[in-house]
N, C-alpha and C positions, 0 to 999 in steps of 0.2 A: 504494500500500500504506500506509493510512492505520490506527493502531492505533481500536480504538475507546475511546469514551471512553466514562467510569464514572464516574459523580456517589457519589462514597464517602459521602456524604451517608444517601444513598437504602440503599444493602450496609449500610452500617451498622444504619440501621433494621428492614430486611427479619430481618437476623440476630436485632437483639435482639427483633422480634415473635414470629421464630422460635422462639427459647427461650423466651420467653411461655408459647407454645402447648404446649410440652412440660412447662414446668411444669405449668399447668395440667394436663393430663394426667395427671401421676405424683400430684397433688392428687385429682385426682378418684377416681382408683383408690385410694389411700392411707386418703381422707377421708369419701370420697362414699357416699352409699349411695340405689339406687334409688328413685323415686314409689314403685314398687309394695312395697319392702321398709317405708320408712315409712307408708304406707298400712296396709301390717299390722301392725306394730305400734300404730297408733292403736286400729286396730278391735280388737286384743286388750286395751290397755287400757281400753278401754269395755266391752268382756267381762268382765274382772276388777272395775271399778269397778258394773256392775251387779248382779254375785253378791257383793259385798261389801253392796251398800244392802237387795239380798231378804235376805239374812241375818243385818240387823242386829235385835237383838232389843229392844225400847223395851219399858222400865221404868213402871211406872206410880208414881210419887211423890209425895208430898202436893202439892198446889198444879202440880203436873205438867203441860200441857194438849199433848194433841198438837191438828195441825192442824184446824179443824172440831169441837174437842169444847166444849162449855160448862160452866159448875160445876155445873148441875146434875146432869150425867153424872160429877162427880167426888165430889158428893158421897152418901156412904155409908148415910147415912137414907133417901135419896132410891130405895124398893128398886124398881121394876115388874115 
């Protein structure tokens, strides 16, 4: 009748990878939020960020140039 033996070494770590794990947990639930939660969120800010640029209204002001135009489209003598 031989006790067994326990390397407390080893209990020891087992326990505190233990609590590790459970942290983690209570982090995840606490903190976390799913792929698929931020997934949508992304795609509704690029929803919002799209209907923001279709409804931006651009000014036309002296010396002004949007993309693609030349002076000759800005200037006002210039009639076709």
């Amino acid at each position: 009748m031989t006790a067994e033996i326990i390397n407390l070494n080893k209990v020891r770590k087992a326990k505190l990878r233990g609590e590790k794990v459970r942290q983690a947990e209570e982090n995840r639930i606490r903190h976390g939020r799913t792929k698929a939660e931020r997934e949508q969120d992304e795609a509704h800010r690029a929803r919002e960020g799209a209907a923001l640029d279709g409804a931006r209204i651009e000014t036309a002001e002296p010396g002004y140039k949007r993309s693609g135009e030349t002076e000759e489209d800005l200037d006002p003598g210039s009639v076709s």
